[in-house]
Each structure stands twice: as C-alpha cells, then as structure tokens.
MARVEX-8139 format. One record per residue (C-alpha): x, y, z. Coordinates in Angstrom, 3 decimals. Example, Ala and Ser with C-alpha at 12.3 -4.5 7.8 and 13.67 -1.06 7.14 Angstrom:
2
      east     north        up
    12.300    -4.500     7.800
    13.670    -1.060     7.140
//
This chain:
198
      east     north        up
     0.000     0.000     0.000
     3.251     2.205     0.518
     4.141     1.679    -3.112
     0.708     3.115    -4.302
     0.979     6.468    -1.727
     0.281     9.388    -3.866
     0.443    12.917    -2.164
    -2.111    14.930    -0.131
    -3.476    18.355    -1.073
    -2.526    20.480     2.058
    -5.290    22.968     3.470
    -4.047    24.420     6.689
    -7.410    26.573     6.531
    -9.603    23.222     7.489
   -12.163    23.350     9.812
   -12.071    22.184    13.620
   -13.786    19.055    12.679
   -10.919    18.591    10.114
    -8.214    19.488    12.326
    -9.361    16.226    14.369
   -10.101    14.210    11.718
    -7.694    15.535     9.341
    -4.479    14.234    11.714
    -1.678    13.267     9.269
     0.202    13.144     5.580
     1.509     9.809     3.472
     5.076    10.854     3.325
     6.611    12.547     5.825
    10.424    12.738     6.696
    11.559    15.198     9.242
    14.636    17.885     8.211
    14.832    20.055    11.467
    12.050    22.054    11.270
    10.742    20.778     8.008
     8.710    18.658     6.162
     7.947    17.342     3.013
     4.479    15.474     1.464
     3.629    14.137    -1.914
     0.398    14.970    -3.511
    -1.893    11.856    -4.187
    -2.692    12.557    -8.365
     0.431    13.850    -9.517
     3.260    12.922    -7.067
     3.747    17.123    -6.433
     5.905    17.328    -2.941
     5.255    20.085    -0.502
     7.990    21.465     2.135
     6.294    22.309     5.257
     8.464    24.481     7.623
     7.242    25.022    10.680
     9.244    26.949    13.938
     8.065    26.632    17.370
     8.491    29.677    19.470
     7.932    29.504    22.828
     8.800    30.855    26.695
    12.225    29.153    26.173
    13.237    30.075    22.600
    16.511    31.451    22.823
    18.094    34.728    20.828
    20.608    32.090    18.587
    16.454    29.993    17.481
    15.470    33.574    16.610
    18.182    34.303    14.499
    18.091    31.034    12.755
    14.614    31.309    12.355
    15.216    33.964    10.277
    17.506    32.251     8.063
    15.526    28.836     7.689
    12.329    31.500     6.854
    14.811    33.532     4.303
    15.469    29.817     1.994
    11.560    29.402     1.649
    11.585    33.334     0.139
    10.344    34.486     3.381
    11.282    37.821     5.468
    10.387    36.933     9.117
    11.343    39.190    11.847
    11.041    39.357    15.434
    10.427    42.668    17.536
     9.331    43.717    21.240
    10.918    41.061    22.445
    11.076    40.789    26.892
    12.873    38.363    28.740
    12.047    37.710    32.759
    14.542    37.336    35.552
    14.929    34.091    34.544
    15.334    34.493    30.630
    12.008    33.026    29.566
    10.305    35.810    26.705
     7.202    37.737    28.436
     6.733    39.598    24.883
     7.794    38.898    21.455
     6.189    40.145    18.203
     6.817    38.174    14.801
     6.290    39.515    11.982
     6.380    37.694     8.105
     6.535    39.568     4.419
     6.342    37.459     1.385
     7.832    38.199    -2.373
     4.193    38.852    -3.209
     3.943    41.298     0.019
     1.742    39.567     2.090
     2.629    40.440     5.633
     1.039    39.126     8.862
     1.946    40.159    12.534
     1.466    37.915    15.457
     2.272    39.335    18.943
     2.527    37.125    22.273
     2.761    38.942    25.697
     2.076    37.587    29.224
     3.583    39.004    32.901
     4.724    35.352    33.318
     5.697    33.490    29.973
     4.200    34.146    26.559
     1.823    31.435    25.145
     3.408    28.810    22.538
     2.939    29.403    18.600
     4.526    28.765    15.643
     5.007    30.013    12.227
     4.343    27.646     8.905
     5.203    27.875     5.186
     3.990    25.152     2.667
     5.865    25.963    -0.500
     5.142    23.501    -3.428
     8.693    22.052    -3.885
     7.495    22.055    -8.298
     6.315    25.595    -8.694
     8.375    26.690    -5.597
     5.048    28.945    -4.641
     3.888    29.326    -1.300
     0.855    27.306    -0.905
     0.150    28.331     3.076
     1.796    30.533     5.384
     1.006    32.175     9.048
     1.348    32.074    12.658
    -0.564    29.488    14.521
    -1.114    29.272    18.762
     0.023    26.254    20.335
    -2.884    24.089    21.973
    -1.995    22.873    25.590
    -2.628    19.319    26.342
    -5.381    17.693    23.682
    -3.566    15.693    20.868
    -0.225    16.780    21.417
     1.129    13.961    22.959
    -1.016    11.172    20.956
     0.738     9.065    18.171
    -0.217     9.744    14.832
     0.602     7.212    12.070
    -0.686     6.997     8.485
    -0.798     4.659     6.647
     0.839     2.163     8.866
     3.694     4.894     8.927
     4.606     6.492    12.332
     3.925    10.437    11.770
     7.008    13.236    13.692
     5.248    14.650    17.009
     6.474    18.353    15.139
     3.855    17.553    12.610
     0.853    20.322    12.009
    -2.416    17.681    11.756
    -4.691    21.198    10.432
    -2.139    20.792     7.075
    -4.467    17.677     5.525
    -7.234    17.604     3.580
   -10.159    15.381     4.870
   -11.401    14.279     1.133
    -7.960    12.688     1.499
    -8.884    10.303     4.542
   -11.039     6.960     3.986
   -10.853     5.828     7.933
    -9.560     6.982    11.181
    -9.291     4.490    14.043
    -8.565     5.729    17.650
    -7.020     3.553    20.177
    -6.704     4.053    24.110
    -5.658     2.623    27.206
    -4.198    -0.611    26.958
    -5.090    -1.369    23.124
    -2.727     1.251    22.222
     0.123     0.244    24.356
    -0.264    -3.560    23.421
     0.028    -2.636    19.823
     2.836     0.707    19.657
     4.261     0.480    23.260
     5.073     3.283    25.402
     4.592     5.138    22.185
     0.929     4.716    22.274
     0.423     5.536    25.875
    -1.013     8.776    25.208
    -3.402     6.818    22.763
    -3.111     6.382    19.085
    -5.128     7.861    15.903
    -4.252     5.330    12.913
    -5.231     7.006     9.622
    -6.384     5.351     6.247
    -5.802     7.585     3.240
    -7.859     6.671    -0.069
//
C-alpha cells in the first residue's frame, strides 16, 4: 500500500472538525524544522516548515529562524521582544513579508511566559510557490502527545495535523488505554489515531 501512496493536497485553513479528523500526511520525513508530502494525483511534494516559538526560545532559534524563513523566500522578523529574571520571553512580536507582500503580525505577551505558537510555510517544492503561510497558537494538552501514524507509517510529534485535507482520509481508528500500548508500546500511551488515506 506504501508503493501506491500518492500525495495529499494540504489545506491548513480546514475546519475544527478537520483538524481532528484531518491528523496526518503519506510521506513525511523530518529535516529540522521541516517537512515534506507528496500529492496523491500527480506525485507534487510540498515542504512544510514550521518553527516553534515559545517561553524558552533562545536569541541564537530567533536568528536562525530567520535564516531557515529567508530559503523558503520568506522575510520573518522578530520585535518587542522581553525576557524575565529568569530568561524566559514575556513579549515577542513576529512579523512575516512574502515576495508577493503579504505580511502578517502575530504578537505574544504575558507578565509570566508568553503562550506557545509557531510560524508555517507550505511551499510547493514544483512551482516553488507558497501554498500556506502564518502564525498558529500552540494548543496545551489535547492531541499533542497522541501518536499519529498513516498509513501504517509512524507520523514526527512536530507535525501540524490542520495541514491535511479530509477528502484525502477513507478511515480513522482511535485507540486508548491498553489497546494502544499492546500494539505501539510506550509510544501509544497517550493513545493512538491510525489514519487510512484513499
């Protein structure tokens, strides 16, 4: 079933029910902060960058940031940026211009630690266009520590579940408790969504 994978249209834009549903890609392969999927029809691959920023990103993340953003044809930029006694950023704002000048601001600020979020580019790797791009807020607890795997392929914890289409999905299986430990290990003790794309 590997051998017949074809890519997956990416729609970051998906609704909530999609973002559950929609969990994960046919082929993914972690590069740092990147990934790429093919497309089903016409084997077109998609890099998916995606930076975390959080209360314990550091100046030197920042500045590479910038760099990784800068090789996808990106200008990102960080501003207002507060640090507590202990280092951890109250305040940060990020901001992103594209070739085509669309620009987006995001700013995090909090008297203790700023919330999690990340930034995202989908470029198609063919037409090397920007597909999706934005910031995103982090979700505490829910599926971030549940197993993903597609496919019978084990999916990178990094990975953004909002960036698949649901036309692309023909079953979803969820498995707790002691059914998903027996079958992935300590892997699955968080609990498991298996995916079946068409």
């Amino acid at each position: 079933m590997l051998q017949k994978m074809k890519s997956l249209k990416i729609k970051i834009s998906a609704p909530v029910i999609a973002l559950l549903l929609c969990v994960l890609s046919a082929n993914v392969q972690a590069q740092s902060n990147s990934f790429t999927f093919s497309k089903k029809e016409n084997n077109e691959n998609f890099k998916i960058l995606k930076l975390d920023i959080n209360s314990a990103t550091t100046e030197n993340q920042l500045t590479s940031y910038i760099a990784d953003a800068e090789k996808e044809g990106v200008l990102l930029s960080f501003s207002n940026i507060k640090r507590n006694a202990k280092g951890n950023l109250t305040s940060i704002s990020a901001a992103y211009k594209t070739k085509e000048n669309k620009t987006k601001i995001h700013t995090a600020e909090n008297k203790i630690v700023i919330d999690p979020f990340y930034f995202y580019v989908a470029t198609s790797e063919k037409s090397k266009t920007i597909e999706k791009i934005g910031f995103k807020l982090k979700k505490n607890g829910g599926m971030d520590n549940v197993l993903f795997v597609v496919d019978g392929q084990e999916i990178d914890s990094q990975f953004n579940i909002s960036m698949i289409d649901p036309d692309d999905i023909e079953a979803i299986h969820v498995l707790k408790n002691e059914k998903a430990t027996a079958k992935y290990g300590d892997k699955g003790e968080n609990g498991v969504i298996e995916i079946t794309l068409k």
